[in-house]
N, C-alpha and C positions, 0 to 999 in steps of 0.2 A: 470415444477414444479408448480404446484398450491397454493394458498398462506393457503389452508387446509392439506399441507403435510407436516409433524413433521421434516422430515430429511430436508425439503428446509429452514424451517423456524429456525433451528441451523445454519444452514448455514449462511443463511441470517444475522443471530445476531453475528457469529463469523465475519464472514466479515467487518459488521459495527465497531465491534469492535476495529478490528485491525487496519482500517481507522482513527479511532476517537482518537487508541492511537499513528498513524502514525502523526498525528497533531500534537498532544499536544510533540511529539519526534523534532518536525521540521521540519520534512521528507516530511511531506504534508504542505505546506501551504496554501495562499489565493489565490493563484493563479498555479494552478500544471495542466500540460499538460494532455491531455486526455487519456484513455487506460493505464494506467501506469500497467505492471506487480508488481506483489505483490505477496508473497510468507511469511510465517509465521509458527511458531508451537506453536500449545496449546497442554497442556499435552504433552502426547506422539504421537499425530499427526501432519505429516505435511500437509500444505495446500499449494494451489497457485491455482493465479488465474488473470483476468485484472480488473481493479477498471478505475471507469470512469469516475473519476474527474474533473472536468472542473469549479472550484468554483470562486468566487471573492469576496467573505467573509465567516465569520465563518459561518450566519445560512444560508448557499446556502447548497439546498441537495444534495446527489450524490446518484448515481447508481450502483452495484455491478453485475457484470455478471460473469459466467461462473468459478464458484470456486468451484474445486475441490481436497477432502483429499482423503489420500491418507495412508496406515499404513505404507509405504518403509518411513526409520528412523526411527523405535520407537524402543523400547527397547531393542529387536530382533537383532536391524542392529546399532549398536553404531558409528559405522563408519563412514555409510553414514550419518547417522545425523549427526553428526561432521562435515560433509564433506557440505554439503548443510549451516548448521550453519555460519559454515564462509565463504560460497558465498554470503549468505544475508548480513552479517556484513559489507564485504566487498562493494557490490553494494548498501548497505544504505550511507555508508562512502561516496562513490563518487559521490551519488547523493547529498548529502548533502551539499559537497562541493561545487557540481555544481550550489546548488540552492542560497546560501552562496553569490555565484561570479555573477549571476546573478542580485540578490538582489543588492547588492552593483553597481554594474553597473547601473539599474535603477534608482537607489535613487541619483547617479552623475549624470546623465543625467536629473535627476528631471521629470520622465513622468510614466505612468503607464503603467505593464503591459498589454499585450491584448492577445487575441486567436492567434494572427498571430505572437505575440512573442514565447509563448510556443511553 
């Protein structure tokens, strides 16, 4: 995909997107292990894809590779949306949690996270 192709470059901004409101959710913070799967819908699309996060603050950039939509969910298939719907809710929940228990672990121990933590 070249950065003069229309369909890479929605992509592109969808991804960012959903990155930027994976932060501001929690889900991502300042310190999130690398490759994380991600999976999303806008409108009536679903997407997913690996996000490659590897940050240790807000203005550290990241990378998005390999994210691809998909129309299976959309208005067509109610079900499986549904059904995909609450596998994401679900696996944000527990990552959540996880990063929650994490956090508070470091902040007792008083040290920072590092790449070999994640």
């Amino acid at each position: 995909m070249t950065s003069s192709d229309p369909k890479a470059q929605k992509q592109r901004q969808l991804a960012e997107l959903a990155v930027a409101k994976a932060r501001e959710a929690g889900i991502v913070n300042d310190n999130t292990i690398t490759e994380r799967t991600m999976a999303g819908l806008f409108g009536q699309q679903m997407f997913a894809g690996t996000m490659d996060a590897l940050t240790y603050n807000k203005d550290t950039g990241f990378a998005v590779n390999d994210w691809k939509f998909s129309k299976s969910g959309g208005p067509e298939d109610i079900q499986k949306r549904g059904e995909r719907m609450l596998q994401m809710q679900v696996y944000f929940t527990m990552y959540e949690k996880a990063l929650e228990k994490l956090s508070n672990q470091v902040f007792e121990e008083g040290k920072e996270i590092t790449a070999e933590d994640a």
